[in-house]
N, C-alpha and C positions, 0 to 999 in steps of 0.2 A: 762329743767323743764318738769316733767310730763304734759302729759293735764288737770289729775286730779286739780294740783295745779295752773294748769295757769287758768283753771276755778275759780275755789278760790279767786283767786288776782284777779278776774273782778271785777268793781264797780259800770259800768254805760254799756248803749246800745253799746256805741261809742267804751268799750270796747270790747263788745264780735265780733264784726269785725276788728277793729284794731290791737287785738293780733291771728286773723287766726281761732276764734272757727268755727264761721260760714263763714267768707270770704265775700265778696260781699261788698255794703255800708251803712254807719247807714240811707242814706234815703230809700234804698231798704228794710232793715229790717222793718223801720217806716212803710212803704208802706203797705208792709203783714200785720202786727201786726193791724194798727190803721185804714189805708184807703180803705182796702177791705171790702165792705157791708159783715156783717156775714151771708145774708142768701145765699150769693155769694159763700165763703169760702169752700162750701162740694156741694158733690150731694151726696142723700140721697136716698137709693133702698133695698129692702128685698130679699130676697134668704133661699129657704126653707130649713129646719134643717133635719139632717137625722130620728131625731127623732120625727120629727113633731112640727107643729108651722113655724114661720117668725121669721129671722135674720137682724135685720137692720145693715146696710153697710153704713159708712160714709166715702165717697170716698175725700179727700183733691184736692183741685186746684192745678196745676201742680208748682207755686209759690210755696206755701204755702208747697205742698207734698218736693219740695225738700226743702226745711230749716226742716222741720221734720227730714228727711235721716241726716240732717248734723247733727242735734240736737241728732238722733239716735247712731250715729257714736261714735260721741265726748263720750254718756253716754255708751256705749259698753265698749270702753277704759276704764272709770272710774271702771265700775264694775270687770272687768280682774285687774287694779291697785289694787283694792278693796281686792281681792280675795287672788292675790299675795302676797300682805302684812300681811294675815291672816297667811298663807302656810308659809311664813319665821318667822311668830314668834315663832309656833309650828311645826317644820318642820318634825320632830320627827312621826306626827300625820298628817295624809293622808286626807285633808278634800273631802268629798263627798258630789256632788250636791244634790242637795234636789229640785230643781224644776227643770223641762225638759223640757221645753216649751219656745221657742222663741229663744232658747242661741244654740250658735257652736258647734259640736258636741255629741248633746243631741238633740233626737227626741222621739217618742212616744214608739221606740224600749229600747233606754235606761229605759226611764220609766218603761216600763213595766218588764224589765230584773230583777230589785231590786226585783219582788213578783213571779218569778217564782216559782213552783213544794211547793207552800204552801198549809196549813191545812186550813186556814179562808182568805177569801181576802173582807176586806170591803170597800167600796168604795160610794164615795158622793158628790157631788157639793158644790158649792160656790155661793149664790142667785147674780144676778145681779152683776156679778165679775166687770166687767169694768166701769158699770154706779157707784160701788158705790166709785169711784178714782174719786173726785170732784175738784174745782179748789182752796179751802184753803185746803185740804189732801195734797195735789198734792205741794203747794207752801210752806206749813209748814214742811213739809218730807224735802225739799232741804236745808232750813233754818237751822231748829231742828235736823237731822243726825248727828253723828258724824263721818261720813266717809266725808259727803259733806259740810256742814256748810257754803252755800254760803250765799254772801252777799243780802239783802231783796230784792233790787232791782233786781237783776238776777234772783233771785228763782222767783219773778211776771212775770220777762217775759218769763220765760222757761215754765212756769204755763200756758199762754196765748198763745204758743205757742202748746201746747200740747191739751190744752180743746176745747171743745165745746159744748154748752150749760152745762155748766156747769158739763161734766165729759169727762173721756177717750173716743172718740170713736173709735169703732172698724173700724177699714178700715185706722187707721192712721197707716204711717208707726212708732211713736216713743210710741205707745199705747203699744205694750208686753214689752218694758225695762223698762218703770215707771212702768210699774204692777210688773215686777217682782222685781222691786227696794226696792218697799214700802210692796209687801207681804212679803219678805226674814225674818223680823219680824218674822212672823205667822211659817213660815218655819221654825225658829229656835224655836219655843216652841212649836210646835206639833213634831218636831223630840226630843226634849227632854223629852215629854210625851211617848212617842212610846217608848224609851229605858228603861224607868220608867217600861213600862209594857212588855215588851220584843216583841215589834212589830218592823218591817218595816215601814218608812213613805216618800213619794214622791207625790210631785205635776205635774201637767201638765195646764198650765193657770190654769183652777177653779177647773181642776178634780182631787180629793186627795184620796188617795190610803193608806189604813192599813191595814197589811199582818202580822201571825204571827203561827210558825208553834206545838205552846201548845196544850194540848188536849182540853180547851177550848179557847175561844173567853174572854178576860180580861173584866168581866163585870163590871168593872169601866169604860170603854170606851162606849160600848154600850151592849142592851141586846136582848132580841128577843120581840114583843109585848104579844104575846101568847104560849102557845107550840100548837097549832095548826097553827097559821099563818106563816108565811114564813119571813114577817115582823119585821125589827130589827129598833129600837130606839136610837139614840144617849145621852148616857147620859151627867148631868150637865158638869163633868170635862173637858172633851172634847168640849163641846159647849163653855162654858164658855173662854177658850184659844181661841175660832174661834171671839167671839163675843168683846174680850175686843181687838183684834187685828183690829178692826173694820166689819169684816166682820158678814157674815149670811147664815146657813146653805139651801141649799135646798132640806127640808125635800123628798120631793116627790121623787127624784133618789138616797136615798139613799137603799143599795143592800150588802146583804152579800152573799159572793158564798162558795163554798163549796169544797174541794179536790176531792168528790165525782162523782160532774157534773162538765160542761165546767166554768173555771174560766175565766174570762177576763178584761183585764186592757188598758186602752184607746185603746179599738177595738182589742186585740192582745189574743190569747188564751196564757195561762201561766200557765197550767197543766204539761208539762213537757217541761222545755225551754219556751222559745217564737218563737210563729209560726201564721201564717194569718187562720182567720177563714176560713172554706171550704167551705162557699158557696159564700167569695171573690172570690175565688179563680175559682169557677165552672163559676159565672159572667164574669170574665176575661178570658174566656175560649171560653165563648160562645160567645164575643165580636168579638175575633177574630178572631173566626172561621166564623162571617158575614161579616167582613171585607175580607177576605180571599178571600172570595166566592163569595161576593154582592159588595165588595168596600166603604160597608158604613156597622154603626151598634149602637143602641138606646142605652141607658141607662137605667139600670135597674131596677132603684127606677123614675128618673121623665120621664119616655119614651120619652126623646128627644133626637134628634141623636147628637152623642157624633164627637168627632174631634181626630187626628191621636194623640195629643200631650196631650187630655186628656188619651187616652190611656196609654200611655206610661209612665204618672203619675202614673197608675195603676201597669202595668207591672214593673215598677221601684222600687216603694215599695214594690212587692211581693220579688223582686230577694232581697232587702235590708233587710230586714228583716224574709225569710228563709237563706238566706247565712251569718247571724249572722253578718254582717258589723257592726251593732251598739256596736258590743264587741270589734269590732280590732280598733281603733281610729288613732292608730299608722299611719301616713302617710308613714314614709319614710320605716314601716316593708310591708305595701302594696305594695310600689313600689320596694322593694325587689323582692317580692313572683312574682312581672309581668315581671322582667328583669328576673327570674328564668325561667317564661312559656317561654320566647322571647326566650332565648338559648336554651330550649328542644324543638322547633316548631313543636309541637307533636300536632294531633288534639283530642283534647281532647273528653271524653264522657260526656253529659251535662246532668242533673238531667230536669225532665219532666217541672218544670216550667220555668228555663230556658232556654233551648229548645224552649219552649213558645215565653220567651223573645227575644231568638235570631231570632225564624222565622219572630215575626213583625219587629226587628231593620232592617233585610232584605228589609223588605217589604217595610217599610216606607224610607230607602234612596236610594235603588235602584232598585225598582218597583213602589212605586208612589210618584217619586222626581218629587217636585214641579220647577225646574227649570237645568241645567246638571249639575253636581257632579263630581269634582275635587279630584283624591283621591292621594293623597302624600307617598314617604315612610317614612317620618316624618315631627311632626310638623313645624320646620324650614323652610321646603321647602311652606309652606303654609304663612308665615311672610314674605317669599323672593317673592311670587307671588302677594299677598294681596299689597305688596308696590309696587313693578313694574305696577301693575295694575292701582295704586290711580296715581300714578305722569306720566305716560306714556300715559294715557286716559288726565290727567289735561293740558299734553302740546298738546294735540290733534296730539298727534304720531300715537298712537294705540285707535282704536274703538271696546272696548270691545261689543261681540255678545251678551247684554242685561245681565240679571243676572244671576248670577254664583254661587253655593254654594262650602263649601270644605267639605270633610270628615274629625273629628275631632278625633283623637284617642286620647280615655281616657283607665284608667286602667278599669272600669267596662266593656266600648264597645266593646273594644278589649278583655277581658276576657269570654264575654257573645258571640261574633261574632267570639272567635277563630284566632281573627286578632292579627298580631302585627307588630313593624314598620319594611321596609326593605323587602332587594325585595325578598329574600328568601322565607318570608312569604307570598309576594303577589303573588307567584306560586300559591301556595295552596289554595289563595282566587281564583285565577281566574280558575283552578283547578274543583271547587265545585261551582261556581257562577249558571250556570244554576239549580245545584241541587239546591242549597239554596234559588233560587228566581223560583221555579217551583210552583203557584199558580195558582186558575181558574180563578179569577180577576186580569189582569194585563195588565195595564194602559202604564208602561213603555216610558211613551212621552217624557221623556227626556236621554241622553249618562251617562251611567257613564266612565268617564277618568280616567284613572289612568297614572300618569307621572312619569319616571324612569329615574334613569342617565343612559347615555350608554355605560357604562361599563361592566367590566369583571362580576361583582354582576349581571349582567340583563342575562348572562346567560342560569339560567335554565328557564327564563321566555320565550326566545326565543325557547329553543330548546322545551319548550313545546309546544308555537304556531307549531312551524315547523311540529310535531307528528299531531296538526288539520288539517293541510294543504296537509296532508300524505292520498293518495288514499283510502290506506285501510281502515280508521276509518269509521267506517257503519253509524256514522249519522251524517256526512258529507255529507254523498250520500244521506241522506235526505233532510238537508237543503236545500232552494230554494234558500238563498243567498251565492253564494261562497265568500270567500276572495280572490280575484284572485291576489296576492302577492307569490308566490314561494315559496321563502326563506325568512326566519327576520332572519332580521344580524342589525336591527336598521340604517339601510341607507336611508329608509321612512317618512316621517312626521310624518307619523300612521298608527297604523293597526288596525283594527277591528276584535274582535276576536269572539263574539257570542253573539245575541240576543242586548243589549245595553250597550253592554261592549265594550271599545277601549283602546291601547295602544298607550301613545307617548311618544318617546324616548326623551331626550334632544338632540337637532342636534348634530351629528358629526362638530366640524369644524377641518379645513384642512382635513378631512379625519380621524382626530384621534378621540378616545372615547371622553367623556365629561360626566361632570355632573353638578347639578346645579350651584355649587359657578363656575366654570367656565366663566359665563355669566357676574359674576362681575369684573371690571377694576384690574389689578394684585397690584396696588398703593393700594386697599382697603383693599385685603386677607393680605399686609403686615402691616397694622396698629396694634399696640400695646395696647391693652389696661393694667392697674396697671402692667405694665413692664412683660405683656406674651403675647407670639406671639399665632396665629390663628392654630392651628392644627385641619384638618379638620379629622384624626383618633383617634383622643380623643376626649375619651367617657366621661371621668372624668374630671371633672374642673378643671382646675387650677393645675394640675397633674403635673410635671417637667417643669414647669416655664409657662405652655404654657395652652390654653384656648378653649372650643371647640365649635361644630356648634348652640349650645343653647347659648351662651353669645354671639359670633360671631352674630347671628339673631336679641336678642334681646338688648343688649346694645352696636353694632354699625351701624345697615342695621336698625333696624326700628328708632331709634330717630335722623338718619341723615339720612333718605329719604330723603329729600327736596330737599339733594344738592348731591348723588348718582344718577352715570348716571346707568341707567337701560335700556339704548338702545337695548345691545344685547339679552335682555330677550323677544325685539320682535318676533325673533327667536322662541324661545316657542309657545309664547302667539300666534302668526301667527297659529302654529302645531293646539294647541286646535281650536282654530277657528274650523281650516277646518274640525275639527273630529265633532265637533259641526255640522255644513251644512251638513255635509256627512251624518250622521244622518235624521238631518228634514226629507232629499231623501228620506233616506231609510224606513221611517213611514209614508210616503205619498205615499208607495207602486210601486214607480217607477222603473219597472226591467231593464234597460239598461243592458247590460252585462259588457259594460267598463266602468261603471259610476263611480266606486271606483278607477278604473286607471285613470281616468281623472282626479277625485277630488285630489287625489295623485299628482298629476304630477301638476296641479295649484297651490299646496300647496306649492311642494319645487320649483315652479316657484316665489312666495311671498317670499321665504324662501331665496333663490339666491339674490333678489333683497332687499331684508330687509341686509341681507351680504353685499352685494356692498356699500350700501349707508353708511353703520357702518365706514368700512373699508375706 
């Protein structure tokens, strides 16, 4: 049964948990709904608009917020059901969103992509978008729809779930899918008006958007108030469709722009393409380039100092929205194009804002990481540590050295950082690591690790240490810390290779290479799952009968942690330790000259005795 229709067939409270909409029990939903004082139910706080004026913000209680989420969830599915059912009647006919705002896929880029390289672009609000979504709108819509048609009882309490003082507030998590449930209305007769007159039309929550590239502006729509003013008027037809939809224009922002001068549609220039305004862009510039330099850097509308992670909101959307991601939606054609870069490990040339991007991604996980940084040659190996870690600390085997983070490679990070998985690649990061973290603010208090099997793949990563460790490199003969290691041949716990970079191999045991799955029981690597065996050189799933280190990871190492021994992963986990302490040393400035052979030699003294006791 769909969700849509197992919503449908609810009849009473008792239903919407007993058949799984929300989960939990009908006295925990009575609880929220009836025994929480409402003036309990929100915290209620302003946050100024970019355009001036105060934004009330109605925060939900962490109760209450999560039945929202599920409330959320459940209407998500409905509308995707909704949509799909549309698509198969007319399959023929390619339906196109019409509102951008709060849904998968669609962000303010898409939006704005429908009115690019136009002759007229008019644009206008919606008065009081969320307050005017009350709680008989709100419970009559789920009623009266003919996609929902629930039962009276459910639409009051999905209604009571949603409201507060009597409309949508902002700050609820399930406030943008009712609004876009009950405008879709409005959306379907202002895009049937638009075609009448040969315009463009798109929503983004309140902001609506008409675009049309005739030699005039359709003055059935709207007109100008003067030919001297600049000022354009909405006429009846068009109001009328806004008002019998329930809503209300708000006269004041509404703006025609012109092919002429800078067009723009929710913040995005759309004169040729879409592309960020330039003096976002000079902001994000000068951000951090004070970071860079100062470590810290203000905001440039409320002068308050800003955080590493609002930045990076910033620099995230630029890279999103000049490198056209809101055109390619395609998942599985992106993850093409990045197994494409993987096999050419080519350093690529990066365009000026990227560049940008990549020097803070630098900055912020391995120059001011808030605690040491774990970096993998793939994801996997980050599922096999993350669980070793949770059950091995739980039986009090291993005393993890406090908190740990991992490096996360995604197709953007890795495409903006030049990284990819596999240790080939990680020559090349560690290669360019000093150049790419050469800043005049740099904090550096914590290691970055990077852990490798020790294997034949590790390489070129040795023989490039070995070339630092080579007399002749002149700034070697600068540094004040030598690596006093000889040779890497991976027989060490670790090595440390420059500034707060370290390598740790996976131990040798007996003497022979290793890599990670190693570490697990051989009864484990031979479990079957849907009748294919574990090949740890398939890349491709499910390829001649057999399964690889992603399904291996995630459908039988992490939902049977509990009962995998993970003993020999002390081994590991011992290595980072000590590359961890060796560190603290080394930043509390303590020059011993055998300090790193000492720490070395106590390490694979842990490491000997972590062996013995396995064995």
């Amino acid at each position: 049964m769909s969700d849509l229709e197992n919503l449908k067939n609810c009849r009473t409270a008792d239903d919407l948990v007993s058949k799984d909409i929300f989960g939990g029990s009908l006295k925990g939903l009575t609880y929220i709904l009836y025994k929480i004082p409402n003036e309990t139910k929100y915290t209620i706080f302003n946050i100024p608009k970019k355009s001036g004026g105060i934004r009330q913000i109605k925060a939900p209680a962490p109760e209450l917020k999560l039945l929202q989420r599920k409330l959320t969830n459940i209407l998500k599915k409905c509308e995707e059901e909704i949509f799909s059912k549309k698509q198969h009647i007319n399959p023929r006919k390619k339906l196109k969103s019409l509102s951008h705002g709060f849904k998968e896929k669609h962000s303010i880029g898409t939006n704005a992509n429908c009115h690019k390289n136009k002759r007229y672009v008019l644009n206008f609000d919606l008065e009081n978008y969320f307050q005017s979504f009350n709680f008989g709108r709100i419970r009559g819509f789920f009623i009266k729809n003919n996609d929902f048609l629930l039962n009276t009882t459910i639409a009051t309490i999905l209604a009571q779930i949603a409201c507060h003082d009597n409309e949508l507030p902002q700050g609820s998590p399930c406030s943008p899918v009712i609004s876009n449930l009950i405008t879709h209305v409005l959306d379907v007769r202002l895009a049937q008006l638009a075609r009448k007159y040969k315009c463009t039309y798109s929503r983004y929550a309140d902001d609506i958007t008409l675009s049309t590239n005739q030699k005039n502006f359709p003055k059935e729509l709207a007109i100008t108030v003067s030919n001297e003013s600049c000022e354009w008027k909405i006429l009846s037809e068009l109001e009328e469709v806004i008002t019998a939809s329930g809503f209300m224009i708000k006269h004041s922002k509404t703006r025609m722009q012109y092919q002429e001068s800078r067009q723009t549609v929710t913040g995005l220039v759309v004169n040729e393409g879409v592309n960020i305004r330039t003096e976002y862009y000079r902001y994000a510039r000068a951000m951090c380039h004070s970071l860079f330099t100062k470590g810290e850097f203000f905001l440039p509308e409320s002068k308050m100092k800003g955080t590493i992670n609002q930045l990076e909101g910033i620099l995230s959307h630029i890279h999103y929205i000049k490198r056209g991601e809101f055109t390619n939606l395609n998942t599985e054609e992106a993850k093409k194009n990045s197994k494409k870069d993987k096999s050419e490990h080519k350093r690529e040339r990066l365009s000026s804002s990227d560049e940008l991007y990549s020097k803070f991604l630098f900055y912020k996980y391995f120059v001011a990481a808030e605690a040491p940084l774990i970096m993998c040659e793939g994801k996997t190996d980050i599922i096999y540590l993350k669980c070793a870690i949770k059950q091995l600390s739980k039986g009090k085997v291993y005393n993890p050295p406090g908190k740990v983070n991992f490096f996360r490679h995604t197709i953007r990070v890795n495409k903006v950082m030049r990284l990819h998985e596999g240790s080939s690649s990680l020559k090349n990061f560690i290669e360019f690591y000093e150049k790419e973290t050469n800043f005049r603010y740099k904090p550096q208090q914590h290691p970055v690790i990077i852990l490798i099997d020790n294997d034949s793949g590790a390489a070129p990563i040795y023989s490039y240490l070995n070339q630092l460790n080579s007399p002749s490199k002149s700034y070697r003969k600068k540094d004040k810390q030598q690596n006093v290691t000889s040779s890497v041949s991976g027989d060490m716990p670790f090595y440390w290779v420059k500034e707060n970079l370290y390598i740790v191999p996976t131990p040798k045991l007996g003497g022979r290479d290793s890599k990670i799955e190693d570490f697990f029981d051989a009864e484990l690597l031979q479990i079957q799952l849907d009748g294919k065996k574990f090949n740890l050189n398939n890349t491709q799933s499910g390829d001649n009968g057999e399964h690889g280190k992603h399904i291996f990871a995630t459908r039988i190492v992490q939902p049977n942690q509990a009962t995998i021994n993970f003993n020999k992963f002390q081994l590991i986990l011992s290595n980072i330790t000590a590359a961890i302490e060796d560190y603290k040393i080394r930043i509390n400035n303590i020059k011993t000259s055998n300090l790193t052979e000492v720490l070395e030699t106590n390490a694979s003294l842990i490491s000997n005795k972590v062996l013995e006791k396995i064995s």
